[in-house]
PALUM-902478 format. One record per residue (C-alpha): residue number from 1; residue in one letter; chain; z, y, x. Coordinates in nm, 4 decimals. Layout:
BEGIN
atom num=NUM, residuo=A, cadena=A, zz=Z, yy=Y, xx=X
...
//
This chain:
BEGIN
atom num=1, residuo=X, cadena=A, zz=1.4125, yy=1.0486, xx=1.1944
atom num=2, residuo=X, cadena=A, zz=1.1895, yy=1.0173, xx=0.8891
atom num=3, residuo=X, cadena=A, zz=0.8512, yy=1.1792, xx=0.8871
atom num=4, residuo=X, cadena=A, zz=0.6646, yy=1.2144, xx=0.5994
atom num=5, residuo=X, cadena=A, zz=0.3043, yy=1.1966, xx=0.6043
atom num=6, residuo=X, cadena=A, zz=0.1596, yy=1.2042, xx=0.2074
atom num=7, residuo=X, cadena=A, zz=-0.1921, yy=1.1411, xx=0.1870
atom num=8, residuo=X, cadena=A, zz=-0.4422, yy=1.1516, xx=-0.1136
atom num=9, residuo=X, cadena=A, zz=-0.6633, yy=0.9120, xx=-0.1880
atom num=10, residuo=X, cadena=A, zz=-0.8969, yy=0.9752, xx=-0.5126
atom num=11, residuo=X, cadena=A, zz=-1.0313, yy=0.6974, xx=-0.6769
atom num=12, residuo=X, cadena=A, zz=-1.0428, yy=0.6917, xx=-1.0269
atom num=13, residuo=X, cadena=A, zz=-0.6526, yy=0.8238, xx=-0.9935
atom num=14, residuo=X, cadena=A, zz=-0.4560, yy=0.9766, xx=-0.7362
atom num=15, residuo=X, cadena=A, zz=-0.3085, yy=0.7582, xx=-0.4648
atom num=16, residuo=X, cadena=A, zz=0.0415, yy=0.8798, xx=-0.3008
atom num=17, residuo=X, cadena=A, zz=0.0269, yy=0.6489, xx=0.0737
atom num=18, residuo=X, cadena=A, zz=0.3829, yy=0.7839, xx=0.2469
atom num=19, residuo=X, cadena=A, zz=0.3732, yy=0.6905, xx=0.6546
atom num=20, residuo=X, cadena=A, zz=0.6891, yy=0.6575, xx=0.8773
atom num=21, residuo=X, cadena=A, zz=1.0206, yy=0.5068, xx=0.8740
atom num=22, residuo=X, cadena=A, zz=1.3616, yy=0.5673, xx=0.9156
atom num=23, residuo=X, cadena=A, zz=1.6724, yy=0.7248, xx=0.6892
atom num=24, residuo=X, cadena=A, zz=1.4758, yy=0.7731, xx=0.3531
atom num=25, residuo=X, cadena=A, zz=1.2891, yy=0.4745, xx=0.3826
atom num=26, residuo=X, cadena=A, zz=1.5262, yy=0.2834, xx=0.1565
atom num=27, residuo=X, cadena=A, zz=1.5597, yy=0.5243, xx=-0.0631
atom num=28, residuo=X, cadena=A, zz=1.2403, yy=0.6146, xx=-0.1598
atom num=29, residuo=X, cadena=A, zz=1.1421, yy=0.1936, xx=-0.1735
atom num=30, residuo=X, cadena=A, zz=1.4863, yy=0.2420, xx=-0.3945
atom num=31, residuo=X, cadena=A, zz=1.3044, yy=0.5025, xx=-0.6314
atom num=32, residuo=X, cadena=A, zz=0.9336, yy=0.3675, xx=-0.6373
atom num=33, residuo=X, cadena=A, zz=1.0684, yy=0.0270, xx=-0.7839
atom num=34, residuo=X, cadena=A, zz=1.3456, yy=0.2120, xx=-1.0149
atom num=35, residuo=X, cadena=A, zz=1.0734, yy=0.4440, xx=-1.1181
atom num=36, residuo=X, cadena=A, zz=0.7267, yy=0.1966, xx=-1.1286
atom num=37, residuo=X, cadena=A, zz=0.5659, yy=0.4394, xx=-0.9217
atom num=38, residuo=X, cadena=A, zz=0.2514, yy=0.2050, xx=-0.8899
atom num=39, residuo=X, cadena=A, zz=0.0558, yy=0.5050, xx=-0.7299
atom num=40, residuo=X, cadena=A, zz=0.2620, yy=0.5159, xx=-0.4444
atom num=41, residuo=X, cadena=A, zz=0.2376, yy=0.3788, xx=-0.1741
atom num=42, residuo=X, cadena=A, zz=0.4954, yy=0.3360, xx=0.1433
atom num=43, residuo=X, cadena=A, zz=0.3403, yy=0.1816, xx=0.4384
atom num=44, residuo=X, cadena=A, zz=0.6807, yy=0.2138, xx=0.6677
atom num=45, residuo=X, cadena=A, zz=0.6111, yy=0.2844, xx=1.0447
atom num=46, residuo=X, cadena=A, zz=0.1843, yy=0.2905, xx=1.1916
atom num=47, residuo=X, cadena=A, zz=0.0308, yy=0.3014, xx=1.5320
atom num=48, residuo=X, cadena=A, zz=-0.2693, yy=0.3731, xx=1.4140
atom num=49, residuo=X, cadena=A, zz=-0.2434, yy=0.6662, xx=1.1310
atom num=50, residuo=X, cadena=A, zz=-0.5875, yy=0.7666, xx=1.2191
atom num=51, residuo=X, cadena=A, zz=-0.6469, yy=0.4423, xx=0.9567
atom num=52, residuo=X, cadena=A, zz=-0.4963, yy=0.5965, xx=0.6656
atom num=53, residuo=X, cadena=A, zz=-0.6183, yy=0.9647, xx=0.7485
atom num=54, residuo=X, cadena=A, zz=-0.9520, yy=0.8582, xx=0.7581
atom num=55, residuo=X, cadena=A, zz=-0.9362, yy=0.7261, xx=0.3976
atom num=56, residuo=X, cadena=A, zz=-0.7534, yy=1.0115, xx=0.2737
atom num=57, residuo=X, cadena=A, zz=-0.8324, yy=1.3138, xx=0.0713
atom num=58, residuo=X, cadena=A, zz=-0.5398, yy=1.5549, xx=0.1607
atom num=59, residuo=X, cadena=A, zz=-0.2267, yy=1.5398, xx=0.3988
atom num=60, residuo=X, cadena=A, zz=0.0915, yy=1.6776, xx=0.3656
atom num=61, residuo=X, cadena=A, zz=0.3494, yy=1.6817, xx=0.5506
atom num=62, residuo=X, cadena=A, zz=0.7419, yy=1.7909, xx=0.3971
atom num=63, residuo=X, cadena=A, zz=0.8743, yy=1.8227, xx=0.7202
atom num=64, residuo=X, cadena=A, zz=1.2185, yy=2.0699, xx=0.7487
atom num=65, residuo=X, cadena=A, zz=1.1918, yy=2.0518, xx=1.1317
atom num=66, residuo=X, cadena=A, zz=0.9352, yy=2.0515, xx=1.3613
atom num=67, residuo=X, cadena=A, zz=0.8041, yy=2.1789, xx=1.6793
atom num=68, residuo=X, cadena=A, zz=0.4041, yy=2.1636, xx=1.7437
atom num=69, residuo=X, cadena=A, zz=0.2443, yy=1.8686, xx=1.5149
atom num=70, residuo=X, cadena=A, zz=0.0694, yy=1.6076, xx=1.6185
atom num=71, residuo=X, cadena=A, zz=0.0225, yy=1.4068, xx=1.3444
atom num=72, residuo=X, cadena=A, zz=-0.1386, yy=1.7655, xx=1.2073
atom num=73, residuo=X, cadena=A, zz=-0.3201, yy=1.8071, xx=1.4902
atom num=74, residuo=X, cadena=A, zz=-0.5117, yy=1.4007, xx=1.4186
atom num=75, residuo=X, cadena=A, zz=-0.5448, yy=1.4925, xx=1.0555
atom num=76, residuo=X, cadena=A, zz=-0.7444, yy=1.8258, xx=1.1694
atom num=77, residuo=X, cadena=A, zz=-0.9281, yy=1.6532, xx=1.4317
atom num=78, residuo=X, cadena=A, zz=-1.0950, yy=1.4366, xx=1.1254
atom num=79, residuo=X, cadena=A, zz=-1.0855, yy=1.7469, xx=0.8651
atom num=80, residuo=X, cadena=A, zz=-0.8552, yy=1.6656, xx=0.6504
atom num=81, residuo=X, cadena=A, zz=-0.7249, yy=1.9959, xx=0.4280
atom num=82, residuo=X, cadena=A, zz=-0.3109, yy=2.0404, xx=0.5397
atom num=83, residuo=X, cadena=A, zz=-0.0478, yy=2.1390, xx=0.2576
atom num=84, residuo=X, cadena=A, zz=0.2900, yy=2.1960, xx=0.5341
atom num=85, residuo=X, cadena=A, zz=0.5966, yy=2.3434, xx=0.5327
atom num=86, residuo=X, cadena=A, zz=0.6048, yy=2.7134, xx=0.7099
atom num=87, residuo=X, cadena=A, zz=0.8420, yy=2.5955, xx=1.0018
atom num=88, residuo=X, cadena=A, zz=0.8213, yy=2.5708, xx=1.4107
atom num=89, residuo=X, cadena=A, zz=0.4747, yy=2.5616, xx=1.4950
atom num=90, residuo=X, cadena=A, zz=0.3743, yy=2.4742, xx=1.1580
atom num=91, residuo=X, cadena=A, zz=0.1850, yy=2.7942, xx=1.0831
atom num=92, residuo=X, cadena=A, zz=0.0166, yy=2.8565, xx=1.4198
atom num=93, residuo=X, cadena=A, zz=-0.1856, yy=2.5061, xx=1.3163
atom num=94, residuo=X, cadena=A, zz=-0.2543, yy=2.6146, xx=0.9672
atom num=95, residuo=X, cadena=A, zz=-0.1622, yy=2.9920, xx=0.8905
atom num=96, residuo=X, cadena=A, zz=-0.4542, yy=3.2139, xx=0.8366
atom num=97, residuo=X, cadena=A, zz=-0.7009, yy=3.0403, xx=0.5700
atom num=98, residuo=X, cadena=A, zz=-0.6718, yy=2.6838, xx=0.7648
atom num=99, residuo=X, cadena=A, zz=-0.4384, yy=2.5340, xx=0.5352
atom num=100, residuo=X, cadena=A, zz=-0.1657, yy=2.5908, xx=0.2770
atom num=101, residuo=X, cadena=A, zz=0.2027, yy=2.6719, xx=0.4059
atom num=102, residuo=X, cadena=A, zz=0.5180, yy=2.6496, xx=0.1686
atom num=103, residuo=X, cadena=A, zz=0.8045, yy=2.7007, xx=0.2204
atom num=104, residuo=X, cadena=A, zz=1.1121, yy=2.4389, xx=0.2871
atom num=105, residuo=X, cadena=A, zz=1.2560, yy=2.3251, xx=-0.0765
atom num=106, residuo=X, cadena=A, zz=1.0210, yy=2.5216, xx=-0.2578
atom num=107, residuo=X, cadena=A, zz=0.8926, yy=2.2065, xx=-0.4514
atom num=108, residuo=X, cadena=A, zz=0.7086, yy=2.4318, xx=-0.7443
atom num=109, residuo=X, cadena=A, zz=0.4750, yy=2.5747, xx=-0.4886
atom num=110, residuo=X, cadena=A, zz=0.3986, yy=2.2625, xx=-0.3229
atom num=111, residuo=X, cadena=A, zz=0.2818, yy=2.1050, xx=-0.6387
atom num=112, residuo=X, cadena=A, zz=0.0450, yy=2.4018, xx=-0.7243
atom num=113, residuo=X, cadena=A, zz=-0.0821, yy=2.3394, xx=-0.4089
atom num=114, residuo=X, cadena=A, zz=-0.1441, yy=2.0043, xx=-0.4615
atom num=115, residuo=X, cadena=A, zz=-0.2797, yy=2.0749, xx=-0.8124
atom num=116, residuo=X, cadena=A, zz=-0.5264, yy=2.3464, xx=-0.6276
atom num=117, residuo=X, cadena=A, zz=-0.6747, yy=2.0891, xx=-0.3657
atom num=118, residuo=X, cadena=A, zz=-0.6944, yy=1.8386, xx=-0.5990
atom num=119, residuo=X, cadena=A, zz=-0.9072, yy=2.0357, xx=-0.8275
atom num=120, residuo=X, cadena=A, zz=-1.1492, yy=2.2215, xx=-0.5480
atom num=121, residuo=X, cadena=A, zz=-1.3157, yy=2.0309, xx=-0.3542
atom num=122, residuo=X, cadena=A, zz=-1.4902, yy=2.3087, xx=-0.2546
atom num=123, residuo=X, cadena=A, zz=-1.1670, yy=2.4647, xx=-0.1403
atom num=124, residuo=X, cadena=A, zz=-1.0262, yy=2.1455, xx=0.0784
atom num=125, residuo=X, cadena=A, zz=-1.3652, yy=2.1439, xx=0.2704
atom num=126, residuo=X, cadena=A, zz=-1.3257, yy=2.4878, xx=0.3550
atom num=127, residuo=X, cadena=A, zz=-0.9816, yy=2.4006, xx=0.4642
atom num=128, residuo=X, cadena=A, zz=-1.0333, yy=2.0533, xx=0.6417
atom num=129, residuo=X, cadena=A, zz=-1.3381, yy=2.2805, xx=0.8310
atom num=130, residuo=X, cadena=A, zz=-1.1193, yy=2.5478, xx=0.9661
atom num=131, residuo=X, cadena=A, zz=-0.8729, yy=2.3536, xx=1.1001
atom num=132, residuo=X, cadena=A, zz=-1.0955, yy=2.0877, xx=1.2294
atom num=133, residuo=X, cadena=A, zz=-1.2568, yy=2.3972, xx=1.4546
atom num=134, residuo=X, cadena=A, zz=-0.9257, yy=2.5143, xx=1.4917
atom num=135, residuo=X, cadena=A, zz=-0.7996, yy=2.2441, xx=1.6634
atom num=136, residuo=X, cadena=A, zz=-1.0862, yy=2.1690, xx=1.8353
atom num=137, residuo=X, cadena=A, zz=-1.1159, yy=2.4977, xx=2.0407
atom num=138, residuo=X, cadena=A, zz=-0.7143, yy=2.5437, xx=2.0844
atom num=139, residuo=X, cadena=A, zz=-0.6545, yy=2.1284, xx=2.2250
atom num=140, residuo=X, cadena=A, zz=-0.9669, yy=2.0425, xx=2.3450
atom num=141, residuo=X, cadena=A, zz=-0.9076, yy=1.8410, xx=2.6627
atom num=142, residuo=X, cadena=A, zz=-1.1387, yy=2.0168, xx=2.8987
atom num=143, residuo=X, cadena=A, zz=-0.9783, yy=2.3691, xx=2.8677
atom num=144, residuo=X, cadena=A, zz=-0.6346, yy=2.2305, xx=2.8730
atom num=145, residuo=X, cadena=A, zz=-0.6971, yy=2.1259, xx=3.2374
atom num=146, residuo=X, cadena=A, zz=-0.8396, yy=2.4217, xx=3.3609
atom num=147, residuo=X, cadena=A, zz=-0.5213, yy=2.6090, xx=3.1963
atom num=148, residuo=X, cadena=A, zz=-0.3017, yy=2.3481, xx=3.4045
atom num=149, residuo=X, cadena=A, zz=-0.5411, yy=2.3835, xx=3.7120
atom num=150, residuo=X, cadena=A, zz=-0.4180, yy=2.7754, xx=3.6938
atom num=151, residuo=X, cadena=A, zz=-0.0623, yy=2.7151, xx=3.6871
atom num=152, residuo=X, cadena=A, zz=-0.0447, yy=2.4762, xx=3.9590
atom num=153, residuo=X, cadena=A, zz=-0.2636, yy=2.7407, xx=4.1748
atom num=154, residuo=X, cadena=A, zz=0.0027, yy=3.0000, xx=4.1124
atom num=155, residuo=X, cadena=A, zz=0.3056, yy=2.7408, xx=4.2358
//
């Protein structure tokens, strides 16, 4: 299964970088050479997407199935902003001011989205902050324990 991860990277232009492998792969290789999509850039399968994230402006991830995130969950750990699809657990990462949420298909609103981190900073450090505190209270490791500690108690 192919999963998209699209992060920015500003420079003097905007830099697509696509991470993961599988079905589309082909296809999209297929389209940036049919289309000279010089911006884009399709790195096929990572261990270590922390590299790219870390470089990056913006994620996004077109997913149209998921469960709980994880490659959300790194790209909040480092404060990246989050454009996702409003699926699974999608929107308990990101709902509420932490992120933008569209819906599956609905390509027009995912654009403005982009168009609206893009042009506020101001707005996708807001977002990357949220999250990043987010995520940081709801998986830290320490709490997670003591939450398993519990359960075992009660077997």
């Amino acid at each position: 299964m192919l999963k998209i991860i699209i992060a920015f990277k500003f420079d003097n232009n905007i830099k697509f970088i696509i991470v993961g492998d599988g079905n589309y792969l082909k296809e999209m290789e297929g389209a940036k050479k049919r289309l000279s999509l010089n911006n884009l850039i399709l790195t096929g399968h990572l261990n270590n997407v922390i590299s790219i994230l870390k470089i990056s402006n913006i994620f996004m991830l077109c997913s149209k199935h998921e469960t709980l995130c994880n490659s959300i969950i790194e790209a909040g750990e480092i404060g990246l902003p989050v454009i996702a699809t409003n699926i699974g657990g999608i929107p308990e990462l990101i709902g509420d001011g932490k992120g933008i949420l569209f819906e599956v298909g609905d390509i027009k609103f995912a654009i403005k989205a982009l168009k609206i981190l893009i042009e506020n900073k101001k707005l996708r450090i807001e977002y990357g902050n949220k999250l990043k505190e987010h995520i940081r209270k709801k998986f830290n490791e320490r709490d997670n324990i003591k939450k398993l500690q519990k359960i075992y108690e009660i077997l």
